[in-house]
C-alpha atoms as an extended CHARMM CRD file, in Angstrom:
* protein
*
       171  EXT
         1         1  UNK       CA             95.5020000000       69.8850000000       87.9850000000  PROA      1               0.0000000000
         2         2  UNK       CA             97.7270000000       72.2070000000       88.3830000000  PROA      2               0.0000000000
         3         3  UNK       CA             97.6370000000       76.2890000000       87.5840000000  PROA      3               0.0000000000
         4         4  UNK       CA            100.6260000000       76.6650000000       86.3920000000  PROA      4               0.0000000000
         5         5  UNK       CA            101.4090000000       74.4770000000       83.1260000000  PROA      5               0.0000000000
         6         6  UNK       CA            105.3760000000       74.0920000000       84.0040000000  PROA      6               0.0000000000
         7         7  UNK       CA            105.4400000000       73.5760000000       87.6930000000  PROA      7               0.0000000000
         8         8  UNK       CA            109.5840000000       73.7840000000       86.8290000000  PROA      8               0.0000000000
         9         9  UNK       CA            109.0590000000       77.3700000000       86.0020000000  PROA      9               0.0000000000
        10        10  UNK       CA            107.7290000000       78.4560000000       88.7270000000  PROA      10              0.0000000000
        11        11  UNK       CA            109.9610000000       81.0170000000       90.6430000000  PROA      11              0.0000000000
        12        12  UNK       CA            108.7470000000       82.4280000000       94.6670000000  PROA      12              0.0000000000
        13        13  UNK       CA            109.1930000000       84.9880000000       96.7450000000  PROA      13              0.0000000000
        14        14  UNK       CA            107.8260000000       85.3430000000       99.9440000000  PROA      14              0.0000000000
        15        15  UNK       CA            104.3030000000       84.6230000000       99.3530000000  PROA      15              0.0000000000
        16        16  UNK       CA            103.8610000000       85.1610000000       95.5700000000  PROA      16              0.0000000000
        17        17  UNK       CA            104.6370000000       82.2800000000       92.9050000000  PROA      17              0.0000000000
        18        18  UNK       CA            104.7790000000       83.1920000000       89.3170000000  PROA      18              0.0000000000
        19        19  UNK       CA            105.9790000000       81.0660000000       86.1490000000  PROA      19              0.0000000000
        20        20  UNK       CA            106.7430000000       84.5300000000       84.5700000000  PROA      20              0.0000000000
        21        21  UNK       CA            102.8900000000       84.8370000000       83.0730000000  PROA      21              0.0000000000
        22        22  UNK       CA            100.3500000000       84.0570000000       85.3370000000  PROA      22              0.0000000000
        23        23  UNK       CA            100.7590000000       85.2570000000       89.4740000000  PROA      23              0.0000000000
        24        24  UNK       CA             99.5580000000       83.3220000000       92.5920000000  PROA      24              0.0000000000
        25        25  UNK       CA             99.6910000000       85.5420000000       95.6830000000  PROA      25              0.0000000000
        26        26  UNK       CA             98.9500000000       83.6810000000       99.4240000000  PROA      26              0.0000000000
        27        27  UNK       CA             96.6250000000       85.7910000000      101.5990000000  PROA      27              0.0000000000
        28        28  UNK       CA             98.5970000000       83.4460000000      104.7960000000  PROA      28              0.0000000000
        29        29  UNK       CA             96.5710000000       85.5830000000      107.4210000000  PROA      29              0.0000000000
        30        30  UNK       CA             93.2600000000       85.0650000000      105.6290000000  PROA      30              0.0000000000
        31        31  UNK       CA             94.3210000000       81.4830000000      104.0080000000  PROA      31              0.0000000000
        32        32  UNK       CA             93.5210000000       83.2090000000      100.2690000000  PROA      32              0.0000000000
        33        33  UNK       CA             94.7760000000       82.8060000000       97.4290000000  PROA      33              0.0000000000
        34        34  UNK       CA             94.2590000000       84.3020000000       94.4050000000  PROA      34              0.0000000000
        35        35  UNK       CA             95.3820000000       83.4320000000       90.9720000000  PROA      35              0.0000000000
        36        36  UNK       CA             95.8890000000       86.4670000000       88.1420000000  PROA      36              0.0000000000
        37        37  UNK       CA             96.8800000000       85.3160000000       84.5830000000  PROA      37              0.0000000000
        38        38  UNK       CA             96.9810000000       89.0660000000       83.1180000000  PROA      38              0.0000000000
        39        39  UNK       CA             97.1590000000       88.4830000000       79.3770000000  PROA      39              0.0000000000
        40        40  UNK       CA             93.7140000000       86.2850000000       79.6970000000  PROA      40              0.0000000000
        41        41  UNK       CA             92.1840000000       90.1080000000       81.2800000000  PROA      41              0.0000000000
        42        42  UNK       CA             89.2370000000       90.5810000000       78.5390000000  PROA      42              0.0000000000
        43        43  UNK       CA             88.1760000000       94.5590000000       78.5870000000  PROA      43              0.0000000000
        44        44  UNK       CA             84.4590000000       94.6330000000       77.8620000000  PROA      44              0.0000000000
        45        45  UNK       CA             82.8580000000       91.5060000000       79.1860000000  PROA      45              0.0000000000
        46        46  UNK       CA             79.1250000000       93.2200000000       79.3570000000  PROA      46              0.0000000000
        47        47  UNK       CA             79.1440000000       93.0620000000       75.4550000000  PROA      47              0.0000000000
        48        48  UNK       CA             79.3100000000       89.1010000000       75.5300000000  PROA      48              0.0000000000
        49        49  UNK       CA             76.1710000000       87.2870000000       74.6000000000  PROA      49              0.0000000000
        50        50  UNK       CA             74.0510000000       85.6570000000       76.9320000000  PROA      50              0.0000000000
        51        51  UNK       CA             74.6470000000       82.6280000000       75.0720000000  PROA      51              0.0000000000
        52        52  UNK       CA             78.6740000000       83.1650000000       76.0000000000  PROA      52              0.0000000000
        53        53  UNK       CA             77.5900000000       83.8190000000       79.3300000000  PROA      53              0.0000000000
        54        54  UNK       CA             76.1810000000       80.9510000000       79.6520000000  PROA      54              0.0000000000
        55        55  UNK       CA             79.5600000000       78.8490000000       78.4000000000  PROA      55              0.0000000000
        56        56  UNK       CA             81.2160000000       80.7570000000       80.7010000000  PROA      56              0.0000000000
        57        57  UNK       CA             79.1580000000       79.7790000000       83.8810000000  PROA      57              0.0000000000
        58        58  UNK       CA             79.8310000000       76.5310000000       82.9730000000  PROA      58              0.0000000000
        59        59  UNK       CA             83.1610000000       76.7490000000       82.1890000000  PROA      59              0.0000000000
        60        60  UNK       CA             83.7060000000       78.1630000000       85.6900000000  PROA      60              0.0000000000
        61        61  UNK       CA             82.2490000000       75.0460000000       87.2740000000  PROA      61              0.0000000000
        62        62  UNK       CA             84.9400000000       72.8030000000       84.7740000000  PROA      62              0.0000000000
        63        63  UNK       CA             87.6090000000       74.5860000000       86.2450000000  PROA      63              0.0000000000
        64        64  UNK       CA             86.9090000000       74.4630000000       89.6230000000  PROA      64              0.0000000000
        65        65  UNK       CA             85.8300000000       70.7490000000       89.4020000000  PROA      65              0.0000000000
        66        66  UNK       CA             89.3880000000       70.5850000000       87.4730000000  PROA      66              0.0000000000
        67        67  UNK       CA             91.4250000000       72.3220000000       90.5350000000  PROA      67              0.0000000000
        68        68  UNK       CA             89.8070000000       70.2390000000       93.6290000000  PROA      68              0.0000000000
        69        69  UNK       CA             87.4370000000       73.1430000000       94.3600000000  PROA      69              0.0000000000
        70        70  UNK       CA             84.6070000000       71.1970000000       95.4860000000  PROA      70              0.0000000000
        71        71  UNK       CA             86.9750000000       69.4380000000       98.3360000000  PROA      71              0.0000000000
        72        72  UNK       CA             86.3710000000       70.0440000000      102.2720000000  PROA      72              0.0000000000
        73        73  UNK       CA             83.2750000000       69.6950000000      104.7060000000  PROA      73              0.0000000000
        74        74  UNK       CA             80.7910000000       72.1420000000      103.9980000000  PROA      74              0.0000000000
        75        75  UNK       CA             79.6200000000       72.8100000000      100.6310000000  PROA      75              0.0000000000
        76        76  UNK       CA             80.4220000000       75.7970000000       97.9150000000  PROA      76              0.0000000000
        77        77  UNK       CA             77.1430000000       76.0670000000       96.3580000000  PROA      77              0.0000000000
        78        78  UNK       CA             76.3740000000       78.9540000000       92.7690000000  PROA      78              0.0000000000
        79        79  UNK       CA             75.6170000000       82.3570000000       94.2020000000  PROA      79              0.0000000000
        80        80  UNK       CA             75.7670000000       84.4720000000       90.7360000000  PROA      80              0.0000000000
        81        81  UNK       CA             77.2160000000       86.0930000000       87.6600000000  PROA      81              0.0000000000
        82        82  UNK       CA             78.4720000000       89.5680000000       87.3560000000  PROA      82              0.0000000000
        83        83  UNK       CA             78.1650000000       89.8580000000       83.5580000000  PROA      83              0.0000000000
        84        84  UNK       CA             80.3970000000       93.4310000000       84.1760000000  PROA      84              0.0000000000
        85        85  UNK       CA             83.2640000000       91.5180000000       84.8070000000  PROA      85              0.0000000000
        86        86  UNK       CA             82.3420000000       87.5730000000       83.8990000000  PROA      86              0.0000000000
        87        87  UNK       CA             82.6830000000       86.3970000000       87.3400000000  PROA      87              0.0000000000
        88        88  UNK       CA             81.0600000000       83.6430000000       88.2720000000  PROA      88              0.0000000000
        89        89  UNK       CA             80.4740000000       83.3990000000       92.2370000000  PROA      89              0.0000000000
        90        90  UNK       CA             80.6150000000       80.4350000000       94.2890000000  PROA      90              0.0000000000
        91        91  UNK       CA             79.8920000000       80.8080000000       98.3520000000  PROA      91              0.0000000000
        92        92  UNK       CA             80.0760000000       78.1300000000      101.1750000000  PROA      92              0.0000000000
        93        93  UNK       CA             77.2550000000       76.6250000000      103.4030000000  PROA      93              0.0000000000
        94        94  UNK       CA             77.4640000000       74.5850000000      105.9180000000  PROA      94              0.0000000000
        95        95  UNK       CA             73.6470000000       73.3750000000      107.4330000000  PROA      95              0.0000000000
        96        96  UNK       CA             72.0710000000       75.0650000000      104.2810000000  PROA      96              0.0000000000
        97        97  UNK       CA             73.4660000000       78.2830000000      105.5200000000  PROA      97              0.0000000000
        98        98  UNK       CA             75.1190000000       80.6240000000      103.7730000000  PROA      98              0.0000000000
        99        99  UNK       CA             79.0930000000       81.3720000000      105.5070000000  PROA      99              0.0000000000
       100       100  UNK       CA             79.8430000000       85.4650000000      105.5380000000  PROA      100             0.0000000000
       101       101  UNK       CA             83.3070000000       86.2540000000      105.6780000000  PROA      101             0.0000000000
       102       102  UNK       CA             84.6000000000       90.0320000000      104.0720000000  PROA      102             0.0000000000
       103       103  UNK       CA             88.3830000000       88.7940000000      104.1340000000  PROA      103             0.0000000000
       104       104  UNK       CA             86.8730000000       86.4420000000      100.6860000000  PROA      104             0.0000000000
       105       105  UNK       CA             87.6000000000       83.1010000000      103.2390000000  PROA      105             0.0000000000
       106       106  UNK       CA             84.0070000000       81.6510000000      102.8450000000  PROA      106             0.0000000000
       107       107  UNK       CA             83.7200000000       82.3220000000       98.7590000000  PROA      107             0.0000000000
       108       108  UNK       CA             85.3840000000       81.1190000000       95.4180000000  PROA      108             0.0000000000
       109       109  UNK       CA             84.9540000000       83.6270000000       92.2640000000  PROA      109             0.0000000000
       110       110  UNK       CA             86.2460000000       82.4670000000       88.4470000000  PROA      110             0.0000000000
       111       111  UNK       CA             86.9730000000       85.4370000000       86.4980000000  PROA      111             0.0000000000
       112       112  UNK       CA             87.1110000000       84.0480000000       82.9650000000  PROA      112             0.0000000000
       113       113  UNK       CA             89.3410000000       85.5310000000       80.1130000000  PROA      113             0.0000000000
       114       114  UNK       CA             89.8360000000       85.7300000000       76.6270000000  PROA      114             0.0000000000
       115       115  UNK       CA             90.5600000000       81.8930000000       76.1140000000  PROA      115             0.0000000000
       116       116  UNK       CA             90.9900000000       80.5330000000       79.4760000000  PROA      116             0.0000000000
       117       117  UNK       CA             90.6440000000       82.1150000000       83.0860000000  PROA      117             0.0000000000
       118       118  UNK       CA             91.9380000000       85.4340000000       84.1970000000  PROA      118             0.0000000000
       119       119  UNK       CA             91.3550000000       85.3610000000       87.7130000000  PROA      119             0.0000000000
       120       120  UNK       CA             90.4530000000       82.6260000000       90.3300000000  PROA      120             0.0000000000
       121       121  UNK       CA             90.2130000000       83.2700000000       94.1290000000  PROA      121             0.0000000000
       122       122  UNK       CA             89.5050000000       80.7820000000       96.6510000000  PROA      122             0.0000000000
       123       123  UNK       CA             90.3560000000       79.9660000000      100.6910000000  PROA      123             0.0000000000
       124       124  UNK       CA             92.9910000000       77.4140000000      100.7660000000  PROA      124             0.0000000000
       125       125  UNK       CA             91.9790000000       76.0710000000      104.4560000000  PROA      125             0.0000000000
       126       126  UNK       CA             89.7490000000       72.7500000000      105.2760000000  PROA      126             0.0000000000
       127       127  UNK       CA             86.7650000000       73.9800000000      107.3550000000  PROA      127             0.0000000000
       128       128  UNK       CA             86.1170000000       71.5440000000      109.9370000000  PROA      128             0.0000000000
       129       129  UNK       CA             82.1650000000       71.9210000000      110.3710000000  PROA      129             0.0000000000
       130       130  UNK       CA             81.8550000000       69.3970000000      113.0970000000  PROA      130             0.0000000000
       131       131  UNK       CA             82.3240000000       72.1040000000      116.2140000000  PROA      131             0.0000000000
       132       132  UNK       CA             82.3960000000       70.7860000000      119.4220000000  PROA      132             0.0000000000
       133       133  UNK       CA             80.0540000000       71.9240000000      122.0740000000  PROA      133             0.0000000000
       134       134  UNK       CA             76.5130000000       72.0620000000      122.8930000000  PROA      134             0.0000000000
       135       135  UNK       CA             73.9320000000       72.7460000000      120.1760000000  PROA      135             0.0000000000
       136       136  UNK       CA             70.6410000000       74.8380000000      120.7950000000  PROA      136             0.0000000000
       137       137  UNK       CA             67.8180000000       76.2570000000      118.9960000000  PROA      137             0.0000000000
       138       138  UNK       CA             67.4580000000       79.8720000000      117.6730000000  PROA      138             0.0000000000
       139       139  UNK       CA             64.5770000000       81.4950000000      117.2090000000  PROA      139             0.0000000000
       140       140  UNK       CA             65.3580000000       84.5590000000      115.0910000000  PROA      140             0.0000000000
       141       141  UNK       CA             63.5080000000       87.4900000000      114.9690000000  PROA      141             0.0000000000
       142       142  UNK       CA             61.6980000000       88.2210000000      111.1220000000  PROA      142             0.0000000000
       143       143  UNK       CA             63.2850000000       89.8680000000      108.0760000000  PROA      143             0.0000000000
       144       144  UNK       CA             60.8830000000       92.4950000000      108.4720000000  PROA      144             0.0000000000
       145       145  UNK       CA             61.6320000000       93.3250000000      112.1010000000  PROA      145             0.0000000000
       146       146  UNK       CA             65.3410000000       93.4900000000      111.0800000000  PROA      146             0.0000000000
       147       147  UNK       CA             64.6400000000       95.7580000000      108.1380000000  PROA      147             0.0000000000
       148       148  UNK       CA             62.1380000000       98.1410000000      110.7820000000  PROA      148             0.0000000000
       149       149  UNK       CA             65.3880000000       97.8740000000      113.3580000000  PROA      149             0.0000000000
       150       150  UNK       CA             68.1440000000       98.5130000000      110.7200000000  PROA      150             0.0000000000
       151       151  UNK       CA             66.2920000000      100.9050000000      108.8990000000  PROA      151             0.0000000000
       152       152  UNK       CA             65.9640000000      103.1980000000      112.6240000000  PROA      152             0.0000000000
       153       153  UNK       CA             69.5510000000      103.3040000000      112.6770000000  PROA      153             0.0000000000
       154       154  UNK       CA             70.9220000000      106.3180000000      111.9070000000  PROA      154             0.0000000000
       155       155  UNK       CA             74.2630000000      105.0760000000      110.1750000000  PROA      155             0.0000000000
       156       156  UNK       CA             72.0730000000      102.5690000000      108.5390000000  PROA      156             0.0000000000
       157       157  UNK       CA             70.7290000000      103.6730000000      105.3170000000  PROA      157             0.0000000000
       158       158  UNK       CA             67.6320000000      101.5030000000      103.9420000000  PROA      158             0.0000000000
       159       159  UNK       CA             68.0960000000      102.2400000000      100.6130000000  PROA      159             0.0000000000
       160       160  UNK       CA             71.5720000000      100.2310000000      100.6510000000  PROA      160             0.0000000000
       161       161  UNK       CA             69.9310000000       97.4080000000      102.3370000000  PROA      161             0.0000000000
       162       162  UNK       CA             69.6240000000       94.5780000000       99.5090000000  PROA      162             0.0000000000
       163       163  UNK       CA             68.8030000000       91.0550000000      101.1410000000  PROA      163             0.0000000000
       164       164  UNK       CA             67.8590000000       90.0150000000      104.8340000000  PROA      164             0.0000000000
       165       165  UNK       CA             69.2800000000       86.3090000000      104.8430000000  PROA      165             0.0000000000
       166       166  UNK       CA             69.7170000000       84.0230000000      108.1570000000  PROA      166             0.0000000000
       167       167  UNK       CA             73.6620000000       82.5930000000      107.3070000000  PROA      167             0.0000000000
       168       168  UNK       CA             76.8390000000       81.6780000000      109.7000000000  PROA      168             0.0000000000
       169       169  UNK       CA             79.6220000000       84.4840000000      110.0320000000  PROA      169             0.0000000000
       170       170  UNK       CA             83.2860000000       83.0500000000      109.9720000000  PROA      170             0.0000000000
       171       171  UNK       CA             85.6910000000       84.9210000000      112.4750000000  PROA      171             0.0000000000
């Protein structure tokens, strides 16, 4: 399915599309896009039930599963819920391994609105997992050494440390 409802509406320039409503603007270096329907933008989120919470997870998984989210090698697997702004959080593994990426390449988010969804964000890029080259074994060193090794650093401040995962880093 589509984003926009009249695909004959839909007017571009450079790399922004908009059918005079909703935006999509194309992150080309990143291969990004993100969708913004601004009249959907719901101001106080945190005072929704946890039962409407709940609907909304869900409703986040519709509408990816409606817009070919789940498509690609690798896999896009429920990382969490900000309930601030009713985002629902969607990352890719590949191996059972989470993918890091700060330029939002390796994650989906669904911001949903007041009756349908407000924001969506999402690579638009097929991620070829097969990678050519020899494969070897990596013995990593324990969270706790990690912690103990970032926690010495002085531009490192422990208290800003939240999770010690093992995960891929896309460059």
């Amino acid at each position: 399915a589509a984003l926009f409802q009249d695909s004959g509406a839909v007017k571009s320039e450079g790399n922004t599309y908009t059918d005079g409503s909703s935006v999509i603007e194309m992150d080309t270096e990143n291969k990004v896009l993100e969708y913004v329907n601004p009249s959907q933008e719901r101001t106080n989120p945190e005072d929704l039930s946890s039962v409407k919470r709940a609907g909304l997870i869900q409703d986040s998984f519709n509408f990816i599963n409606d817009h070919a989210g789940w498509t690609g090698d690798g896999a896009y697997y429920f990382t969490g819920y900000n309930g601030e702004s009713a985002t629902t959080n969607f990352s890719l593994f590949v191996d059972n391994l989470q993918v890091y990426n700060e330029n939002g390449m390796a994650d989906m988010s669904v911001t949903e609105g007041i009756e349908a969804v407000y924001k969506y964000m999402r690579p638009y890029f097929r991620l070829d997992t097969d990678v050519p080259g020899e494969k070897k074994e990596e013995t990593l060193p324990s969270s706790y050494s990690v912690y103990e090794e970032l926690s010495s650093n002085p531009n490192v401040r422990a208290e800003d440390i939240q999770e010690i995962v093992p995960g891929y880093h896309m460059t």
